[in-house]
C-alpha positions as CSV (number, residue, x, y, z in Angstrom):
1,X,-61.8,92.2,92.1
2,X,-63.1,93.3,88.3
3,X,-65.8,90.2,86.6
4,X,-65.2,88.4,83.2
5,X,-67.5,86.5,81.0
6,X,-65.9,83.1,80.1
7,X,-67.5,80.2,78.5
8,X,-67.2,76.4,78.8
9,X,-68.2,74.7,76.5
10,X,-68.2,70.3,77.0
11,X,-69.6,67.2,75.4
12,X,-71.5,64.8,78.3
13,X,-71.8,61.7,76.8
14,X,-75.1,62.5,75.5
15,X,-75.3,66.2,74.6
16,X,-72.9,68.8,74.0
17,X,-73.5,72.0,76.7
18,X,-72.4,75.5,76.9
19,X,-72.2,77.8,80.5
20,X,-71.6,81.0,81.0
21,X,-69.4,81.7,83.9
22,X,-69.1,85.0,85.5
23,X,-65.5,84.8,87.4
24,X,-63.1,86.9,88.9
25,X,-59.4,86.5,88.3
26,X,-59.3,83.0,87.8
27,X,-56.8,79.9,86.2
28,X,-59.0,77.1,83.6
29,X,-58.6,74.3,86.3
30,X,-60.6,77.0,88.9
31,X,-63.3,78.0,86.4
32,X,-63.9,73.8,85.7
33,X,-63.8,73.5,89.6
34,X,-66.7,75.8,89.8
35,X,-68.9,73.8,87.3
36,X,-67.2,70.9,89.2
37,X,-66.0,69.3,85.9
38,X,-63.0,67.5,86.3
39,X,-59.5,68.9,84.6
40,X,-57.6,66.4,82.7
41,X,-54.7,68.9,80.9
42,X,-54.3,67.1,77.6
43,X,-58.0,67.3,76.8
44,X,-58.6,71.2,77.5
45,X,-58.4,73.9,75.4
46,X,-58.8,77.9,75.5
47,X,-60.0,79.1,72.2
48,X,-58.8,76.4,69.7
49,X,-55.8,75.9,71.4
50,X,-54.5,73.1,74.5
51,X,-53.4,74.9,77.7
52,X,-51.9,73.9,80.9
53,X,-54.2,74.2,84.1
54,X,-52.4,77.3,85.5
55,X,-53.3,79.1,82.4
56,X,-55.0,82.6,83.6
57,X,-58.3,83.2,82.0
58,X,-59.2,86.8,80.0
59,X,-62.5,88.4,79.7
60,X,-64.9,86.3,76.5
61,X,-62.5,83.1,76.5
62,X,-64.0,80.1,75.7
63,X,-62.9,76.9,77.6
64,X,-63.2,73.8,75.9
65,X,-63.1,70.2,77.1
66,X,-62.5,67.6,74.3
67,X,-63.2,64.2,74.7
68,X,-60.8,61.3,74.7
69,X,-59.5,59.9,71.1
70,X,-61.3,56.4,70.9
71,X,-58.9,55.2,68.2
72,X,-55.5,56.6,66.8
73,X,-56.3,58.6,63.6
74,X,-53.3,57.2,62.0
75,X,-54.6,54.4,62.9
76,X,-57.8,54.3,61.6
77,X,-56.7,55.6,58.5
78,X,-54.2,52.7,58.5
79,X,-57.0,50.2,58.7
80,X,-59.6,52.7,56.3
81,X,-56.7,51.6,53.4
82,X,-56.3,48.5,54.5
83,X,-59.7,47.3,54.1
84,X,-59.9,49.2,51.0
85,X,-57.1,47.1,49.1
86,X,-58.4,44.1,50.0
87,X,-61.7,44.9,48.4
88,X,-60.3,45.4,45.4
């Protein structure tokens, strides 16, 4: 079984952390197992993009996990414009 370098890269709440994984042939949800970071599919990415948990990793990707949405960005542009006409 041949090694890769992949990356994940995560925010915890207080600081934003990088890890270097070396891995064998392995899926995103197995590389977060490892760092024993838990796998929730809409909020993990493999270089820029959102992938499923079965996705097969290659040598140098970069795993992301993005935090939750706190507020819709429609949303809060709704409001932003809102607020702004009512200023006026």
């Amino acid at each position: 079984m041949s090694c890769q370098y992949v990356e994940v890269a995560w925010y915890d709440g207080h600081t934003g952390c990088i890890c270097g994984l070396q891995v064998g042939l392995v899926t995103v949800a197995e590389a977060l197992r490892i760092l024993e970071l838990e796998f929730i599919e809409s909020y993990v990415g493999v270089n820029g993009k959102l992938v499923a948990g079965d996705y097969l990793l290659n040598e140098g990707d970069r795993i992301a996990l993005y935090p939750p949405l706190l507020v819709d960005p429609k949303e809060k542009r709704r409001r932003l414009l809102e607020r702004r006409s009512n200023n006026k």
